[in-house]
Structure formats: C-alpha cells, structure tokens
C-alpha positions as CSV (number, residue, x, y, z in Angstrom):
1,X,-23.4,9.7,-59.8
2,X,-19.8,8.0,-58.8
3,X,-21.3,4.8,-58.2
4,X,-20.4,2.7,-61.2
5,X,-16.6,4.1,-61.7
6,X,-15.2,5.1,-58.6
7,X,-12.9,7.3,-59.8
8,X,-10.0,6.4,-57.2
9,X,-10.1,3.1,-58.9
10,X,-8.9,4.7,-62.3
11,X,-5.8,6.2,-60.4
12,X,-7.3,9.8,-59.6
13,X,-5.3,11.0,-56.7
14,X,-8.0,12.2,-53.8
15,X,-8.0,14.2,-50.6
16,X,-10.6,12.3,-47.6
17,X,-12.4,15.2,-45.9
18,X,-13.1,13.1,-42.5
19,X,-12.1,15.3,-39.7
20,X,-15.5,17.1,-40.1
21,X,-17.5,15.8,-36.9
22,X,-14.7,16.1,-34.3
23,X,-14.1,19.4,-35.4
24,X,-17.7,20.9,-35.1
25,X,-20.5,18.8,-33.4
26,X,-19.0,19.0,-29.4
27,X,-19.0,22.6,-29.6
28,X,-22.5,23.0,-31.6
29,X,-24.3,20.3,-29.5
30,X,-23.4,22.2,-26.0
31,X,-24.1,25.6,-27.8
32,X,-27.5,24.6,-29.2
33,X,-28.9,21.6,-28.0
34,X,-28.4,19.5,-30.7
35,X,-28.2,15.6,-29.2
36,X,-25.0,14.3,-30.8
37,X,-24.8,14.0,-34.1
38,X,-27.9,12.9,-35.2
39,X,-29.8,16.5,-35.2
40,X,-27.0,18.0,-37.0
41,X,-28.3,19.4,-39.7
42,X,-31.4,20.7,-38.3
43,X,-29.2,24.0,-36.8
44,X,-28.4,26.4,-40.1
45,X,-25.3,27.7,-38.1
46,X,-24.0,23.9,-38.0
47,X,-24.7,23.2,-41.6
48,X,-23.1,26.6,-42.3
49,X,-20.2,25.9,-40.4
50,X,-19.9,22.4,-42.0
51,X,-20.1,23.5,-44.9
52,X,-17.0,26.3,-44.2
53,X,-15.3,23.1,-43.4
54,X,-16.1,21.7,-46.6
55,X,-15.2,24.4,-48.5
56,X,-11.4,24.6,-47.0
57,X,-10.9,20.9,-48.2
58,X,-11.7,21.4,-51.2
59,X,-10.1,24.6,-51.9
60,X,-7.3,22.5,-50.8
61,X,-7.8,19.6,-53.3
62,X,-8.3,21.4,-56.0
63,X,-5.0,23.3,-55.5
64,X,-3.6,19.5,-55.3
65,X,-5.1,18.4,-58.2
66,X,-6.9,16.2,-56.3
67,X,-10.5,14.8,-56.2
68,X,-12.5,15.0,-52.6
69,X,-14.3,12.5,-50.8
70,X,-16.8,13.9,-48.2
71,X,-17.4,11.8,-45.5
72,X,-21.0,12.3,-43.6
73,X,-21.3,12.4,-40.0
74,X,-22.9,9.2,-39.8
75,X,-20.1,6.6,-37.8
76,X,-22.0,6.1,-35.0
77,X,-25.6,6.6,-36.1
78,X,-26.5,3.1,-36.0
79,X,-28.9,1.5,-33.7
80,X,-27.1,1.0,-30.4
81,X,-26.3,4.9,-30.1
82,X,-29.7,5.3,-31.3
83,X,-30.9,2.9,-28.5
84,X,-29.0,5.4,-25.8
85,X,-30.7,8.3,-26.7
86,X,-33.8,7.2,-27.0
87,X,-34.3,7.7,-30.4
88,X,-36.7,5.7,-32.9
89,X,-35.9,3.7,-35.9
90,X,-37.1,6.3,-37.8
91,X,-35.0,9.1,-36.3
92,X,-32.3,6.9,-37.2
93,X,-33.2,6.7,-41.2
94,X,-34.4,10.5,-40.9
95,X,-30.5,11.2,-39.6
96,X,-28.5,9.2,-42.0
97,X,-30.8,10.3,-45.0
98,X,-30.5,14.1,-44.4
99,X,-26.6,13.7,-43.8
100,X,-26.3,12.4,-47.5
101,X,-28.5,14.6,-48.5
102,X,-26.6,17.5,-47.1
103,X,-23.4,16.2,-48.6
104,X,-25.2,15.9,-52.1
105,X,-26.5,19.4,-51.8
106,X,-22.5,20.8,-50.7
107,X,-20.8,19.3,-53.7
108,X,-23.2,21.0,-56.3
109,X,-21.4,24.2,-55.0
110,X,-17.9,22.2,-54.9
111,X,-17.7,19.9,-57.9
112,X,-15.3,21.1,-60.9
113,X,-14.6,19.7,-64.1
114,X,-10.7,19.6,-62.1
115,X,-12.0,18.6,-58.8
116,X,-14.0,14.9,-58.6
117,X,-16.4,15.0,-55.3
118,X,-17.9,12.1,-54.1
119,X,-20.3,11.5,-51.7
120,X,-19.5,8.6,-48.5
121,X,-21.9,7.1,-45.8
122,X,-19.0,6.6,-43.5
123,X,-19.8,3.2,-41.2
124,X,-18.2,2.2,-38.2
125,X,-18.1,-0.7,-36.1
126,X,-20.8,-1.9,-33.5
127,X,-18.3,-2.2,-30.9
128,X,-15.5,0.4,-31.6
129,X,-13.9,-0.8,-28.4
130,X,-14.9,-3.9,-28.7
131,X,-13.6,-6.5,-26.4
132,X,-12.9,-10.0,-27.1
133,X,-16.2,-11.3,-26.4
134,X,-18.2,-8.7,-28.3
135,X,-17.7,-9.4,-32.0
136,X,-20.5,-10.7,-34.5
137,X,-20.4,-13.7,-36.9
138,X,-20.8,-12.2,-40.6
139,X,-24.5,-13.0,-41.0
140,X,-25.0,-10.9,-37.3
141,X,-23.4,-8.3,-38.8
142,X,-24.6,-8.0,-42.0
143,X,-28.3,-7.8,-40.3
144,X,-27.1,-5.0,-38.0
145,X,-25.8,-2.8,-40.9
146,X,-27.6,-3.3,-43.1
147,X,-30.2,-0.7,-42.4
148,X,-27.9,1.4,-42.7
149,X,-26.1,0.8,-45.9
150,X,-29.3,0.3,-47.4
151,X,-30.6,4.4,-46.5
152,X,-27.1,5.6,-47.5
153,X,-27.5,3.9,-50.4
154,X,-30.8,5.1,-51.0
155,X,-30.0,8.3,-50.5
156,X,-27.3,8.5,-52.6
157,X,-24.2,8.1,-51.4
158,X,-21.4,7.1,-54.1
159,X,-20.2,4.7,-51.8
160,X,-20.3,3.2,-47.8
161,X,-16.7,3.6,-46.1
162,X,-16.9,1.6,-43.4
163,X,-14.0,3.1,-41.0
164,X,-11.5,1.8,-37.4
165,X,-12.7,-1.7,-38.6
166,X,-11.8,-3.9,-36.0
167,X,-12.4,-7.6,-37.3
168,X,-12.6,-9.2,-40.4
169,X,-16.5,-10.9,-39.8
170,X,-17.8,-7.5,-39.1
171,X,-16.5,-6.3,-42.3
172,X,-17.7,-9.3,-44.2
173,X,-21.1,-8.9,-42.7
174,X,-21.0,-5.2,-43.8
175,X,-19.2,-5.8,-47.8
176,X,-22.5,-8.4,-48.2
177,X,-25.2,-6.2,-46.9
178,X,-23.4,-3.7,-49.0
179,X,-23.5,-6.2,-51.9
180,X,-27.1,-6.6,-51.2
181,X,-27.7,-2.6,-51.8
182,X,-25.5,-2.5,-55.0
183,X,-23.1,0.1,-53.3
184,X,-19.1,0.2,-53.0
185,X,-18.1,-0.3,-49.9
186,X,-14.5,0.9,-49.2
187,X,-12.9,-0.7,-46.2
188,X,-10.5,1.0,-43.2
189,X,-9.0,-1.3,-41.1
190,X,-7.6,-0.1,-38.0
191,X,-3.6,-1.3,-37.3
192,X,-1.2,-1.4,-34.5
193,X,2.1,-1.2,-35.1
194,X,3.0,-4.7,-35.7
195,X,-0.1,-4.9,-38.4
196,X,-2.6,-6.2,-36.1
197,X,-6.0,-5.1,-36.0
198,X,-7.6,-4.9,-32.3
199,X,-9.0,-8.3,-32.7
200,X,-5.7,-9.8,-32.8
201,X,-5.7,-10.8,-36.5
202,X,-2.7,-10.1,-39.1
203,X,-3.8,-7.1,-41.1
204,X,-3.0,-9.3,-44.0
205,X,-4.7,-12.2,-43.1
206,X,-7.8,-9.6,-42.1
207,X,-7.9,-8.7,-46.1
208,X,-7.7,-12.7,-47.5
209,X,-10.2,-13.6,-45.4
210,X,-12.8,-10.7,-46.4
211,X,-11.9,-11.0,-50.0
212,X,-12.4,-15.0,-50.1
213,X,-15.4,-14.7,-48.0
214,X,-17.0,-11.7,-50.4
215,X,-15.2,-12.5,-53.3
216,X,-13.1,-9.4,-53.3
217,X,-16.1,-7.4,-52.4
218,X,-14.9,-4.1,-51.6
219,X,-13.7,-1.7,-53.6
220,X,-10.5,-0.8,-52.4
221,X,-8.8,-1.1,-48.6
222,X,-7.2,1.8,-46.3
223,X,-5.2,1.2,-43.4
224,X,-5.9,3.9,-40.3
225,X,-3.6,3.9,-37.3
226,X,-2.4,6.7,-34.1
227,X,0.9,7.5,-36.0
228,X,2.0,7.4,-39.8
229,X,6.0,5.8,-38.6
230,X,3.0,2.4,-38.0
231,X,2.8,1.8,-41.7
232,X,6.3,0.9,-41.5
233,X,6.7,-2.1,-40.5
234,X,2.9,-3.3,-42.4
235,X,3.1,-2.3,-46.0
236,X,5.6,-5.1,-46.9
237,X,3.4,-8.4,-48.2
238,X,1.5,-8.7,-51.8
239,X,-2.1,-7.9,-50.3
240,X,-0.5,-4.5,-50.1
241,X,-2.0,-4.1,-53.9
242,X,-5.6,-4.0,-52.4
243,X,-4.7,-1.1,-49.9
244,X,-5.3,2.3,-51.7
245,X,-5.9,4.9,-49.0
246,X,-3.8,5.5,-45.9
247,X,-5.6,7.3,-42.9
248,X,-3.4,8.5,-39.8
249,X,-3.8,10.3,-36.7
250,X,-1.7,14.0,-37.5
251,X,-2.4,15.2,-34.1
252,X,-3.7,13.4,-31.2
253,X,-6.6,15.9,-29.7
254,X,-7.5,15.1,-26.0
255,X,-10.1,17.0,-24.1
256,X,-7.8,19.3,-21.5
257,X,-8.9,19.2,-17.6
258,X,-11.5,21.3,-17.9
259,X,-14.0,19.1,-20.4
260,X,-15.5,22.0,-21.6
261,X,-16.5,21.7,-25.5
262,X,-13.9,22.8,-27.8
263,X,-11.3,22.8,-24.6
264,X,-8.1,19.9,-26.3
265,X,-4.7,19.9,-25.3
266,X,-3.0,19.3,-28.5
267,X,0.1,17.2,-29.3
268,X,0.6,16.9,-33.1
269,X,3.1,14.8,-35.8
270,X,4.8,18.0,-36.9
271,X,3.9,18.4,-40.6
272,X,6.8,18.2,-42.4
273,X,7.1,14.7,-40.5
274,X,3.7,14.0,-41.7
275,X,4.5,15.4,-45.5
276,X,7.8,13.1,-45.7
277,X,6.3,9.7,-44.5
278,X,3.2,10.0,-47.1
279,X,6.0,10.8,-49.8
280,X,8.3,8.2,-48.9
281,X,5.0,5.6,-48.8
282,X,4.4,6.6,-52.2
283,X,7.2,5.8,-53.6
284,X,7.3,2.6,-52.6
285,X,3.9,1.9,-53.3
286,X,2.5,4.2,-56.5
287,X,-0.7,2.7,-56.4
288,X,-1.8,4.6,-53.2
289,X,-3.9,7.0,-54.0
290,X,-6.2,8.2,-51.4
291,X,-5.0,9.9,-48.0
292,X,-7.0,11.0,-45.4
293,X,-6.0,12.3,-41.3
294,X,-8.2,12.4,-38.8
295,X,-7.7,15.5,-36.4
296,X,-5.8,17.8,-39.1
297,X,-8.3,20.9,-38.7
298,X,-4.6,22.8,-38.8
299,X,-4.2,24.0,-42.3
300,X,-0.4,23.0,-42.1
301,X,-1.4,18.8,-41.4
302,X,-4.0,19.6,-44.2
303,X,-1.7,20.9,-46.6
304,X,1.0,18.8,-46.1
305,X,-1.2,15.9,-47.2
306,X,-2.0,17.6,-49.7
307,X,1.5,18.4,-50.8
308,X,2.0,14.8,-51.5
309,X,-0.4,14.7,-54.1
310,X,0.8,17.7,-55.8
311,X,4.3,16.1,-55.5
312,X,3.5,13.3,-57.7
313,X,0.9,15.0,-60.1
C-alpha cells in the first residue's frame, strides 16, 4: 500500500509501535502454551490482546497527529531460533506470513484519512550478542535473510525494519536481499554512548559504508540505544541527514527474582526527561521524524513521545 512513498520520507511525523512483544508474549506463552513467538497468533486471546495494544498506540498517534508504524513480532523468527525449537522451514514462513497478515488485518480497523499506518517486518540480527568472531560477510548475510525479507515482502509488509543492528556487513547483506525483494528496508543501528555500534565501528562510518556498498539502499536510518542523554554526544557529523527515527530505552524492564512471567522490577527515564531530550533533538535536527521506545507500555513514556510530535505539528 505504503510501499512506493513511504510516507516518513515526505516529512509525516510518526509514532513506532515496537514495544508490542515484550509486553504480551512471556506472559501468554506460560499461560497457554504458545512456543515463543512464533504461535502467536494462533491464541484469539493473544491476538485480542495485541490488538488492545495496538489500539492504545494509535489512539495515541492520532491525538499527535501522527502516522503509526506497526512493528510485527517477527525479530527473532529467523532460522537459528527456528533451529532451537525444532521448528521447520515451513513453520518459519507460516510464522512471519501470519504476523503480517495480522498486522494488515489491524490497521483496516486503525487507518484514518489523519492517521497513516504502515505495516513493518521488523528484522534483527543473527547474533544479537554477537561476539567478535561471529559476524557474517555481506553476501553470508544477505543468504541468511533473505528468506525472510522475501515472505514479509510477500506478504505485504510496507517495509522491513531491520532493528539493534550491530555491524555494517550484516546490514549490507540484509539492504541487498531487501533490494532483491523490491522492499524498503529501514535501518536501526544500535549505539553506545561514544557512537559505537557493538562491533566497534564509528556509527558514522557504519552508515558510509552501507550506503557506498548499497548505494544508499535504505530508506532512512534510526539510531536505538539504553538511554536518550547517548544521542548526545552522536548526532553531531553530516551523515546525521540520513538518521530519521530515534529509538531509546524509556525504562529498563528486568525480570525481578522470582522469574515468573510478567514478574519486572522497573527502573524508568522519568518522562518529562524523556519528553525534553526528544524536543531538544528536534530542534537541532528538524528532519527527525520518527520516534519509537522500547519498554514504554506506561501511558506517561508513551505520551510523552508523543507530546513531541504534537509540539512541533
């Protein structure tokens, strides 16, 4: 629908619903059964409660005059977690597909003439802590994920958002396979705070080398890191131009002593904090135009993201 004029590229201001499988798969897969996240939708309680979820964001987003990006559940359905639990290569197609499809069927009852809603295969990395020796030349990668991409393409996704990137061959691999199956790909590279990704490579260096290598294949960059205060110290060079989405941890959710599901001791960026350093980014760079947080399930987090949008409106 999206696919051809991503909106976010035209300057539309948008809200990233991505906080949508921490929030309800640990507690649905010890209440049901369901094996991780790749039987997700097959429990109408779980699509119901996703969709809830769903629902909150955008009544948020349209309030913010904002457009919505939904982000499937499908990070880590790729074939090594497959591989764990014992699941086929069909499972795995069968899992991505019905995840878009899901998401396609949820923003028929979202979508406004006010309120843009577009549909991402959200991508993650092989090796999300990935040491030094496990990282993929470009051509490795683009053969890993490109199964993938290619279903969540097929299945309609308006674009692939491949997220906590760790290194830039990975990501090249991914932008070509993604080339390959004619679909955006939108890029979120994760950032210490001295602009490093975990590989070890300059953040800016990261984004010259996939763009030369792709020839500025993907659609748009995002930097994701723990705390917002990291974007400091990395949004200071002119590669900044290709970053439009920032993505930061507004609370840092970490399962209390007893491990049971849906049991987190909860420390959290107070929201006002969170409000002021997405304003004060903006200002500095107007071209930003897509924010995202993972862990703000709190309506204050949430709406303080959203205030920034509303600010500048």
């Amino acid at each position: 629908m999206y696919r051809s004029t991503l909106p976010q590229l035209q300057g539309t201001p948008f809200l990233i619903a991505d906080d949508l499988d921490p929030a309800l798969p640990v507690p649905a897969a010890a209440e049901t059964g369901v094996p991780d996240l790749f039987d997700l939708f097959a429990e109408d309680r779980v699509k119901a409660g996703i969709e809830a979820s769903c629902r909150r964001y955008a009544h948020v987003a349209e309030a913010a005059a904002s457009g919505l990006v939904l982000e499937g559940p499908t990070w880590q359905m790729n074939p090594d977690r497959a591989g764990e639990l014992g699941l086929t290569d069909a499972d795995l197609e069968s899992a991505n597909r019905t995840a878009v499809e899901a998401f396609l069927t949820i923003r028929q009852v979202l979508e406004t003439s006010a309120t843009p809603v577009l549909v991402s295969g959200c991508i993650g990395p092989r090796w999300p802590e990935a040491a030094a020796g496990d990282r993929m030349i470009p051509s490795e990668a683009a053969a890993y994920h490109a199964p993938q991409i290619g279903v969540l393409a097929d299945a309609g996704a308006d674009l692939v958002t491949a997220v906590d990137m760790t290194d830039a061959d990975e990501v090249i691999g991914m932008t070509t396979a993604a080339q390959v199956a004619r679909v955006p790909i939108a890029v979120s590279l994760s950032s210490d705070a001295e602009g490093r990704l975990p590989s070890g490579e300059p953040l800016g260096d990261a984004i010259e080398k996939i763009d030369r290598a792709t020839g500025d294949g993907p659609a748009y960059y995002m930097i994701s890191c723990v705390r917002p205060d990291q974007f400091e110290t990395v949004l200071q060079d002119p590669w900044t131009s290709r970053i439009q989405g920032l993505r930061t941890r507004a609370n840092d959710k970490a399962r209390a002593s007893s491990g049971s599901p849906g049991s987190f001791a909860r420390t959290c960026i107070h929201p006002r904090e969170l409000g002021a350093f997405y304003k004060a980014v903006l200002a500095r760079f107007p071209h930003i135009n897509i924010l995202g947080g993972w862990c703000v399930e709190d309506d204050e987090c949430l709406e303080a993201i959203a205030s920034v949008h509303r600010a500048i409106a």
